[in-house]
C-alpha positions as CSV (number, residue, x, y, z in Angstrom):
1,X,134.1,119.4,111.7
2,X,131.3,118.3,109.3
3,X,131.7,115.7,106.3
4,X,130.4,117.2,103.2
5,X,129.7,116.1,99.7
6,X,131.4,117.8,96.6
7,X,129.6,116.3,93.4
8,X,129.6,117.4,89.4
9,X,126.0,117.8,88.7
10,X,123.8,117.6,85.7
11,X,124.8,121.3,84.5
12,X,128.7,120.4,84.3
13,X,130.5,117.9,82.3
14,X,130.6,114.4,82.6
15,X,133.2,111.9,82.8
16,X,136.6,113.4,82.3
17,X,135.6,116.8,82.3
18,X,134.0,116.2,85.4
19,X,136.9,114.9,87.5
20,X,138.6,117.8,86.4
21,X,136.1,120.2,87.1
22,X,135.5,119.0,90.8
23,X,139.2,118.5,91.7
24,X,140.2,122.0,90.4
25,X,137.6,124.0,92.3
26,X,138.1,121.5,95.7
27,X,141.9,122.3,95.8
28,X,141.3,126.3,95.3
29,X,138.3,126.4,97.4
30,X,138.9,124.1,100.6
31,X,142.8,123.7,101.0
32,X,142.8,123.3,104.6
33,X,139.7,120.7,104.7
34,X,140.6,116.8,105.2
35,X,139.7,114.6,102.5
36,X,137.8,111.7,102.9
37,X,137.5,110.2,99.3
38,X,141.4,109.7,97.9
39,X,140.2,107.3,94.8
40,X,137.2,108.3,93.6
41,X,135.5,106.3,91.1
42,X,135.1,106.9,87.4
43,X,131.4,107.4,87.1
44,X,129.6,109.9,85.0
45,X,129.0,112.1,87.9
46,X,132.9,113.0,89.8
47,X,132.1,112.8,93.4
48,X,134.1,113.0,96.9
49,X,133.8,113.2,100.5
50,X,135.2,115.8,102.8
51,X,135.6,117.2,106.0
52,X,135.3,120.8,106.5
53,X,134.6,123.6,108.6
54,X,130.8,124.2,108.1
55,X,131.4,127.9,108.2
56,X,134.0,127.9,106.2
57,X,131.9,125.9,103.3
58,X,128.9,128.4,103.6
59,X,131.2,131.1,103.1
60,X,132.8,129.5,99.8
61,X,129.5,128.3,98.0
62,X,128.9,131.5,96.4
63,X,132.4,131.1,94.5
64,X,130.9,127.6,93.5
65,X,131.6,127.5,89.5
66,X,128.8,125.9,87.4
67,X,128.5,122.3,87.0
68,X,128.9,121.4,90.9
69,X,127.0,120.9,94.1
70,X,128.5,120.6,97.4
71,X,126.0,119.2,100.2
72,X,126.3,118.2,104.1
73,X,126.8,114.4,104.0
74,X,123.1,113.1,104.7
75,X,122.9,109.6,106.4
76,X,120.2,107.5,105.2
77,X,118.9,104.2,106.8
78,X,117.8,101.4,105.2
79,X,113.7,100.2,106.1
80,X,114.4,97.3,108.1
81,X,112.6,94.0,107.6
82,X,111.1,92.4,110.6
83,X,109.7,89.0,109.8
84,X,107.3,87.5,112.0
85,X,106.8,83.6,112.0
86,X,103.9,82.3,113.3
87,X,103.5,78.4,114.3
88,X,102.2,75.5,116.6
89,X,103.2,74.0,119.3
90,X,104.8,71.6,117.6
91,X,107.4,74.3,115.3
92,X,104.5,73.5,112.4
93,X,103.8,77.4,110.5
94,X,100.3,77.9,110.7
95,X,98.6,80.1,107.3
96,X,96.2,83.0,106.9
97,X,97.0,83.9,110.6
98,X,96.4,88.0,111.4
99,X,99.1,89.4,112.5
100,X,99.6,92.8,114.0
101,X,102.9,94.8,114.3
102,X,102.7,97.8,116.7
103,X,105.3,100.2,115.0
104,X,106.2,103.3,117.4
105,X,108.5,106.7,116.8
106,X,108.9,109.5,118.8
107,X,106.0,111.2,117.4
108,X,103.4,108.7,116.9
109,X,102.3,104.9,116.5
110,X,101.3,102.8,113.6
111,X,99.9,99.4,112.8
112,X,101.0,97.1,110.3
113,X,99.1,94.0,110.0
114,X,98.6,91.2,107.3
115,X,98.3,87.4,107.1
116,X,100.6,85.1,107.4
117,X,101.9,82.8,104.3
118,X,102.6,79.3,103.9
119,X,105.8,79.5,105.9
120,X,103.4,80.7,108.3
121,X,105.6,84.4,107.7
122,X,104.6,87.7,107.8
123,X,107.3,89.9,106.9
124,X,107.0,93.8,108.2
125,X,109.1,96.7,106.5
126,X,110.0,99.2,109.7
127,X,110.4,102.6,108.2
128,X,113.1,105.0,108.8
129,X,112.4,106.5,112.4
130,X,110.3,103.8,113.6
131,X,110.9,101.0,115.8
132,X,109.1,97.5,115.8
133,X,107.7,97.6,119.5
134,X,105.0,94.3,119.7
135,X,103.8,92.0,117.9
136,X,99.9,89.9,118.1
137,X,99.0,86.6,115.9
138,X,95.2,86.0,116.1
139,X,94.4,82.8,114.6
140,X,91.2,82.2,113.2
141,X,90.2,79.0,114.6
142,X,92.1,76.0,116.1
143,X,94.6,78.3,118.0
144,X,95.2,80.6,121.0
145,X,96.2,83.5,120.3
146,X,100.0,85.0,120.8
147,X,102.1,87.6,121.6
148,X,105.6,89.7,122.2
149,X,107.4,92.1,122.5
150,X,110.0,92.6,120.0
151,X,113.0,94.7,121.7
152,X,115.5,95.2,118.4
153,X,115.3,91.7,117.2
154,X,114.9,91.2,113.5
155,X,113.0,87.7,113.6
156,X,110.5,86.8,115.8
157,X,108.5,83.8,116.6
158,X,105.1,83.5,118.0
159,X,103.6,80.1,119.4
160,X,100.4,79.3,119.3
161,X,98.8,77.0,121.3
162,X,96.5,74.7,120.1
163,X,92.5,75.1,121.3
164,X,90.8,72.4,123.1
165,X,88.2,70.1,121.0
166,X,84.6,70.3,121.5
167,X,81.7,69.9,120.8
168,X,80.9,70.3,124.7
169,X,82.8,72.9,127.0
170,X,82.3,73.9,130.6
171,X,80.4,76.8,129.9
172,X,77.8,74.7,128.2
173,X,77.6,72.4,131.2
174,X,77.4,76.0,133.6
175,X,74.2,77.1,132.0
176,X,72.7,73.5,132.3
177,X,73.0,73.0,128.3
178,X,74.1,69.5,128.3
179,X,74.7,67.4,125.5
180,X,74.5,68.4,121.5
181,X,71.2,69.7,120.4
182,X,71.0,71.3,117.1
183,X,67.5,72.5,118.3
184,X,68.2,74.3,120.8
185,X,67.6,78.0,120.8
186,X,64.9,77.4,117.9
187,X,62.4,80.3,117.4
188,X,64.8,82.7,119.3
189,X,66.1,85.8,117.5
190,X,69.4,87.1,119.4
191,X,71.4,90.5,118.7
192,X,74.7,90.8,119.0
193,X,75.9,94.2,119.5
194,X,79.8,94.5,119.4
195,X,82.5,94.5,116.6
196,X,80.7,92.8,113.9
197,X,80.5,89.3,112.7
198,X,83.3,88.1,110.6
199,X,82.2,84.9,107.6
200,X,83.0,82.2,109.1
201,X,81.9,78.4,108.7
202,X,80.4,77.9,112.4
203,X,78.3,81.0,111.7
204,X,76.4,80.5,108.0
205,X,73.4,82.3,109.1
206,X,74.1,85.5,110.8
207,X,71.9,88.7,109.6
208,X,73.7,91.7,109.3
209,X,71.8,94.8,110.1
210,X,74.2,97.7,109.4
211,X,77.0,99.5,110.8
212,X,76.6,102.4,113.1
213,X,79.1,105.6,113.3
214,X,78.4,108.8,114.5
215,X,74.6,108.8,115.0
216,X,74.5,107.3,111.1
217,X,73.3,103.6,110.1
218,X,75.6,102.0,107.2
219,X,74.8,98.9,105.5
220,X,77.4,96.1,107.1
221,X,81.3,97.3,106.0
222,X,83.5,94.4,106.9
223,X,86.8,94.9,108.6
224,X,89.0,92.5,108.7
225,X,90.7,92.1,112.2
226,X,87.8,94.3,114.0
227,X,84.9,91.3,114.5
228,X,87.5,88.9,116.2
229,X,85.2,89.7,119.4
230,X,81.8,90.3,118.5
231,X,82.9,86.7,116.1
232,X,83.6,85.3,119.3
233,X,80.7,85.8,121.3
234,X,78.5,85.2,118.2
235,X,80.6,81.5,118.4
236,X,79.5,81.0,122.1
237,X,75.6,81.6,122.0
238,X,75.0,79.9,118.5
239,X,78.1,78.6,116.5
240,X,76.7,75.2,114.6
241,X,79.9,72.6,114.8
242,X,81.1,71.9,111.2
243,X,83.1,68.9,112.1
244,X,83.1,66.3,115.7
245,X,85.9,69.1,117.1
246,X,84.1,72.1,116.8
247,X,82.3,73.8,119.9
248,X,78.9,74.2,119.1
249,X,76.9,77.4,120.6
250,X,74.9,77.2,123.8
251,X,71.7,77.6,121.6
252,X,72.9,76.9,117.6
253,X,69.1,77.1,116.3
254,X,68.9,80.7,117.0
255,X,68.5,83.6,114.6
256,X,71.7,85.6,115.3
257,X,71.4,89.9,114.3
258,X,74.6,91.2,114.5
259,X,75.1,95.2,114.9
260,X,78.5,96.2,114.5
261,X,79.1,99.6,116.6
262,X,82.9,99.4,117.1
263,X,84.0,99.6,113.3
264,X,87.8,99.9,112.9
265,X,87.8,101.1,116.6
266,X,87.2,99.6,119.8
267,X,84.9,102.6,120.9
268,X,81.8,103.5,120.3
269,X,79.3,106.6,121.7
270,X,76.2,106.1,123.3
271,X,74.3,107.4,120.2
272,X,75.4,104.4,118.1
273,X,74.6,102.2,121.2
274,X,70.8,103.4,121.7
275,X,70.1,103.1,117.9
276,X,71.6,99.6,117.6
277,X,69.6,98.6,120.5
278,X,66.4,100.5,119.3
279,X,66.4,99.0,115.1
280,X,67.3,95.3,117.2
281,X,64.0,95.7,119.4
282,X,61.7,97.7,117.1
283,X,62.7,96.5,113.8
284,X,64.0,93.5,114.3
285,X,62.0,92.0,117.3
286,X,64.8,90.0,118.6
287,X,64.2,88.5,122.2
288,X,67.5,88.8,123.4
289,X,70.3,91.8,122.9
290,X,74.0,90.8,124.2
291,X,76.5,93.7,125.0
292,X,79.4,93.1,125.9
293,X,81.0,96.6,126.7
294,X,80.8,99.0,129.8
295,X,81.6,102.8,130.5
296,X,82.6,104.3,133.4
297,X,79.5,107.1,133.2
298,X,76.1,106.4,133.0
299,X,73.8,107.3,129.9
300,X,70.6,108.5,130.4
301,X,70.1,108.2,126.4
302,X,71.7,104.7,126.6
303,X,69.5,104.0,130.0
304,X,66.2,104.7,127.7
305,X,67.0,102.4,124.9
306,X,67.2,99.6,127.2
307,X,64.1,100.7,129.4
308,X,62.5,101.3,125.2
309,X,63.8,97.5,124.5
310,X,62.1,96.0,127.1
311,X,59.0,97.8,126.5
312,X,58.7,95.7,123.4
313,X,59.8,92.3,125.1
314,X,63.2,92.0,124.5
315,X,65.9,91.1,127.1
316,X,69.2,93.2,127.5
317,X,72.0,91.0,129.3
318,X,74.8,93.3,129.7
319,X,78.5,93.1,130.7
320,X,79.2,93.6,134.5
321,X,82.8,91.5,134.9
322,X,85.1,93.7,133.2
323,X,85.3,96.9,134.9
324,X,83.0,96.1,138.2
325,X,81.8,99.8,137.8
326,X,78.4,101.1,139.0
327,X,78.0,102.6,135.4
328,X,79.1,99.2,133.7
């Protein structure tokens, strides 16, 4: 047995007439069906609820009189809120945090990210068919990052610890930079070839040379959540302190180029690579290019580029932790 829907629709009467109409023809046309709907409301529209044989209702539509509808009951679900809360050791919300919701289905996955408010919420509609799967919050400064998974609860809560205070860090004291000196680094240009540079207070100075897709050079397109990285590393070779807490970079006098090659995607071909590496050297004369990514095949084009890059005296320190790959 399906549940069907027996409605007066706008061709019909209304009201009265309506009632009338729809319990005449559901008494001649389904007598041995089970009702669902015994008192029906007086709205314009008469409407009821019924179970039937589904055979037996296609074989009775055609005798349907004008003015109603009959329909298979269709179930609808409401978009269900998931509200994130993001806050600090201490319970305290924390504002203008990113977070990212990981939405999955059968069929797919989707993203839904924003900031958080003053409640330190961000409150994520889950459409019909998906399910909330994980949630991120990336601070912008002062915090760790967090994380969860979200398994069917409507309200969760993300901690985030709080960073440790600067100005001086053990990296600095691993590469022998000891101390604060706001000179240091001066007269050295350094490209950063990653995600982009995001605004930020510790970075005032960065040049931006141009975002590179598909074998194409764009003039710099921020996006939001994708320079939390290439930010980052920016932040370690040449981040200027803006208060007595703030890390300052290893070398904070330097002239920091950032080429942004993973645009709204953590990927990037070896085309985009070699030209970012080429317009840093050639163009820009910058003495040092950091990459941080690896591959897990070598690039002849991309093994050019470098050999090209130190032709004209510039010095490419790449990544070799991640992935411990000969290609890396």
């Amino acid at each position: 047995m399906a549940r069907f829907v027996m409605a007066g629709n706008r061709s019909g009467p209304s009201g009265d007439g309506s009632r009338q109409l729809v319990e005449a023809a559901y008494r001649r046309l389904f007598p041995a069906s089970s009702r669902i709907t015994e008192q029906a409301p007086q709205t314009k529209r008469y409407r009821l609820l019924f179970e039937c044989e589904a055979t037996e209702v296609a074989s009775k539509v055609r005798e349907l009189p004008t003015g109603i509808s009959v329909e298979p009951e269709i179930l609808h679900t409401p978009a269900t809120p998931l509200e994130v809360f993001v806050q600090s050791e201490t319970g305290q919300p924390i504002e203008h945090v990113r977070v990212v919701a990981v939405l999955e289905s059968t069929a797919a996955q989707v993203e839904s990210e924003g900031l958080s408010d003053a409640r330190g919420c961000f409150r994520v509609v889950v459409a019909d068919g998906f399910q909330a799967s994980f949630v991120s919050a990336t601070p912008a400064s002062d915090y760790w990052w967090s994380w969860d998974h979200v398994a069917s609860r409507s309200v969760v809560v993300l901690r985030c610890d709080s960073l440790p205070t600067g100005p001086i860090g053990w990296w600095h004291e691993a590469v022998g930079a000891h101390g604060v000196d706001l000179r240091r680094g001066s007269g050295i240009r350094v490209g950063v070839i990653d995600t982009g540079i995001s605004r930020h207070a510790c970075l005032p100075y960065v040049i931006r040379v141009g975002t590179f897709q598909e074998g194409e050079i764009h003039s710099y397109r921020p996006n939001l959540g994708y320079e939390l990285h290439g930010t980052h590393v920016a932040g370690l070779i040449g981040a200027l302190p803006i208060r007595a807490s703030s890390f300052v970079g290893i070398a904070p006098a330097v002239e920091l180029y950032s080429a942004d090659v993973f645009h709204s995607k953590m990927q990037a071909g070896q085309i985009d690579l070699a030209n970012a590496i080429d317009l840093l050297a050639s163009n820009h004369r910058v003495h040092l290019i950091n990459m941080s990514f690896g591959a897990t095949v070598p690039s002849t084009i991309l093994h050019d580029a470098i050999l090209d890059a130190i032709d004209e005296g510039a010095v490419c320190v790449c990544a070799t932790g991640n992935d411990a790959g000969a290609a890396n």
